[in-house]
C-alpha positions in Angstrom: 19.8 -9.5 22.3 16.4 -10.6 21.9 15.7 -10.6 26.2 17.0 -6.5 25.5 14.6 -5.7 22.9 11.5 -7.8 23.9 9.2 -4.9 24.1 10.9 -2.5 21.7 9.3 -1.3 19.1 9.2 1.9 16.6 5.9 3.0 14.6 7.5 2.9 11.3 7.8 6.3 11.1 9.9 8.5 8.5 12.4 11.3 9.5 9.6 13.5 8.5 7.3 12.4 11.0 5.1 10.8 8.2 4.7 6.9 8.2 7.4 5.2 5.7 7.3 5.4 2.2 6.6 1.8 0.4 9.2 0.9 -1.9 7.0 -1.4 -4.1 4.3 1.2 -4.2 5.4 4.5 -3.7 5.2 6.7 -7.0 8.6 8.5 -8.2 7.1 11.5 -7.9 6.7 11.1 -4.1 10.1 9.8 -2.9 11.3 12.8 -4.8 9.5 15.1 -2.8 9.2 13.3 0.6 12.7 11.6 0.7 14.8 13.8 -1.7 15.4 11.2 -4.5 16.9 12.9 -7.8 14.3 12.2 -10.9 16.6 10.1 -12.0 17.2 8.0 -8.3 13.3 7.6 -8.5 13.0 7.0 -12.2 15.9 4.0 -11.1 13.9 2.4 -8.3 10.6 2.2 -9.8 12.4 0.2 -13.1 14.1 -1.6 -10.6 11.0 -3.1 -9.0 9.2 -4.2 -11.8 11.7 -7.7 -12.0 13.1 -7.2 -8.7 10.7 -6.8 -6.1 12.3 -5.2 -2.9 12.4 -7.4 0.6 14.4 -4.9 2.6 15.0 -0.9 2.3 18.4 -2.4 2.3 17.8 -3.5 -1.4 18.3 -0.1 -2.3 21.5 -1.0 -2.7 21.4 -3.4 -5.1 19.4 -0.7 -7.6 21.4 -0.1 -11.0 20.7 2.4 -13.2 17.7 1.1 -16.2 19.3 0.1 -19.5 18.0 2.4 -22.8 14.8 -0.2 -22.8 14.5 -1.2 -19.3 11.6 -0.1 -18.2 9.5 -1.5 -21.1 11.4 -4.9 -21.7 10.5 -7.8 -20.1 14.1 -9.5 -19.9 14.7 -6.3 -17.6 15.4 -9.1 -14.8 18.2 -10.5 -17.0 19.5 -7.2 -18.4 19.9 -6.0 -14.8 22.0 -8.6 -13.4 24.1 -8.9 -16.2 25.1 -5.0 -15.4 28.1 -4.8 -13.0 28.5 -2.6 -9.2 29.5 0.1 -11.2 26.0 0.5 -12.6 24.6 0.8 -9.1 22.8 4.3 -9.0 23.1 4.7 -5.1 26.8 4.7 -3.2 26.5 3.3 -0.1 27.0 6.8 1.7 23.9 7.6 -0.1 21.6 4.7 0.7 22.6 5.7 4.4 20.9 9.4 3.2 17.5 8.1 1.8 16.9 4.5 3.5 15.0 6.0 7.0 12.2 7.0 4.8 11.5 3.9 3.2 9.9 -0.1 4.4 9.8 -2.4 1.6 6.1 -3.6 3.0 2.7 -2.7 1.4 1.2 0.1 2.6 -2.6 -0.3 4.1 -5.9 2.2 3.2 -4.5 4.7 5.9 -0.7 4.6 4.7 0.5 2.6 7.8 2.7 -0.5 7.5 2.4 -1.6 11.6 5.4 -1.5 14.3 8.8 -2.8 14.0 9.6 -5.0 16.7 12.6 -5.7 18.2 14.5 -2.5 17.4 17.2 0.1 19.5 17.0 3.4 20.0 20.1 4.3 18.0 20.3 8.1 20.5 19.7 6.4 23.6 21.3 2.7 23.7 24.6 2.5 26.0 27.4 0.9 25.0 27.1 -2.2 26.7 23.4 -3.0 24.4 25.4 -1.5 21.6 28.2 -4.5 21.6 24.8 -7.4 21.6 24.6 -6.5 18.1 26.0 -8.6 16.3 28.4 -7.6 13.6 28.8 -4.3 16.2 32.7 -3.3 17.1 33.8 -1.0 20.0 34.8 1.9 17.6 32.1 1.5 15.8 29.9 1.6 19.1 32.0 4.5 20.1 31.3 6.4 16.8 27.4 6.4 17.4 27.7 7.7 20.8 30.4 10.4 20.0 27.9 11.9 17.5 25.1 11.7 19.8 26.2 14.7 21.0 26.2 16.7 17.5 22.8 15.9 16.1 19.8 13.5 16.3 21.5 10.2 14.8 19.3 8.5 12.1 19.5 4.8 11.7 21.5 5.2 8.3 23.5 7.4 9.5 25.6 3.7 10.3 27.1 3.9 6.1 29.0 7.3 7.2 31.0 5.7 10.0 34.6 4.7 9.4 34.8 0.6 9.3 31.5 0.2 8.3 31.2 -1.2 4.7 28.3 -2.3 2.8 27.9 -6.1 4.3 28.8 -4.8 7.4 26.0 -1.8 6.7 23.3 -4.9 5.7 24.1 -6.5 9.5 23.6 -3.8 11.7 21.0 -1.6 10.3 17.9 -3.9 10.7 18.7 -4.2 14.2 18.2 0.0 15.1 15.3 2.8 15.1 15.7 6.5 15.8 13.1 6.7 18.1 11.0 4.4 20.7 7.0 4.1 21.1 7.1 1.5 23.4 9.1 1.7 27.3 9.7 -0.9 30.2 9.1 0.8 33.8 10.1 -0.9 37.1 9.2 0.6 40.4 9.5 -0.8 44.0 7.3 -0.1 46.5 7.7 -1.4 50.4 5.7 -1.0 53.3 7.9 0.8 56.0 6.4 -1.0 59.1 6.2 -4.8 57.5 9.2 -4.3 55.4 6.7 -6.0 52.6 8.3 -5.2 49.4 6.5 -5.0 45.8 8.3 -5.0 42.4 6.3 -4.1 39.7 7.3 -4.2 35.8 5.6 -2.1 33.3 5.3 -2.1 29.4 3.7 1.6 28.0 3.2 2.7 24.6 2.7 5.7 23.8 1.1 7.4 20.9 2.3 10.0 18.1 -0.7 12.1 20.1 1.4 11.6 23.3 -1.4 9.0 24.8 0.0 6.4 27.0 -1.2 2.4 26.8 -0.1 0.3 28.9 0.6 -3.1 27.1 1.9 -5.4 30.1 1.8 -5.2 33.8 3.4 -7.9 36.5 3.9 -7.5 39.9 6.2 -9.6 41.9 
C-alpha cells in the first residue's frame, strides 16, 4: 500500500470546501452550522471532550450522551464509561454523515491543520488499489465504484455500505480522501534518429487556487 500512496495527499479539506473543523476546539455553535450537528449532537461532543480528548474523527463514535451533571462534574471520565452503547448519541450511519468535516488535530492562527498523507481518492481508485486496503472486500470494493456513478462519494459514505460494521468502518476510513492535491506524471520522450529514450517521473501539487508545484522531478 504504502509504494501506491507515496505522494498522495489531501489538504484537509471539509465537504464544504472550508478546512476541517477541530474536534477539541471547535465551538458547538459551529459544527452545528458548518457540519449539521443537532444542538444536542454538539452539546454531546463538547461534554465529551472535556475527559476524553479525541485522537481520531473516528472517536465520534465512542460519544455518549452527558449524564444530568456531566458537563460540570469532574468524575464525567468515570460516569461516561460506566454508561453502555446504548448511550452512544451517534449510530454508526450517522458518524458516516458528519465525520468528513472534522480532524481531531489543533487548528493553527489561519484554521489549517496541514496535509494528510498517504490517502486514496475514494472517486477515482480502481479496483485493483481498492483490495491493498487492508480490511477491504471485493463487494465492498464493488459498492464504492457502483455508486461512483450516482454522486461524488465522501470518505464516510464507507458506514452506509452493506458488510461494513463499525470495526470494520475504524479500518478502512483512515486509509481514503475525497479528493487529491497532490498527482504522479510519467512521460517518455525518445529521440527518433538515436532511438535515445527518456523517462521522466513527476510529483505536482496543486493549489485550492488551481496553482501547480512541482514537489519531485527524476529522470531516468
Amino acid at each position: 500500500l504504502s509504494m501506491l500512496t507515496t505522494w498522495s495527499m489531501d489538504a484537509d479539506i471539509a465537504p464544504d470546501g472550508g478546512p476541517r473543523l477541530s474536534l477539541q476546539s471547535t465551538s458547538a455553535e459551529e459544527m452545528t452550522e458548518r457540519a449539521g450537528l443537532t444542538d444536542e449532537e454538539a452539546r454531546a461532543v463538547v461534554a465529551w471532550r472535556r475527559n476524553n480528548p479525541f485522537e481520531s474523527p473516528i472517536d465520534l463514535i465512542n460519544v455518549q450522551r452527558p449524564g444530568e451533571n456531566d458537563e460540570n462534574n469532574a468524575d464525567g471520565r468515570q460516569q461516561q464509561q460506566q454508561q453502555s452503547d446504548g448511550d452512544r448519541i451517534f449510530s454508526l450511519r450517522r458518524v458516516g454523515e458528519i465525520i468528513d468535516y472534522f480532524n481531531a488535530g489543533q487548528q493553527n492562527g489561519s484554521g489549517q491543520t496541514g496535509g494528510r498523507q498517504g490517502r486514496i481518492n475514494i472517486n477515482t481508485a480502481p479496483f485493483e488499489v481498492l483490495m491493498t486496503v487492508p480490511g477491504m472486500t471485493e463487494s465492498i470494493a464493488d459498492g464504492i465504484i457502483g455508486l461512483r456513478g450516482q454522486e461524488v462519494l465522501k470518505p464516510g459514505r464507507l458506514a452506509e455500505l452493506p458488510g461494513i460494521d463499525e470495526t470494520l468502518f475504524r479500518e478502512l476510513y483512515p486509509y481514503f480522501t475525497i479528493a487529491s492535491s497532490r498527482f504522479v506524471v510519467w512521460s517518455r520522450g525518445a529521440e527518433p534518429d538515436s532511438g535515445v529514450t527518456v523517462d521522466i517521473e513527476a510529483v505536482l501539487e496543486v493549489s485550492g487556487a488551481g496553482e501547480v508545484r512541482v514537489v519531485h522531478w527524476r529522470e531516468t
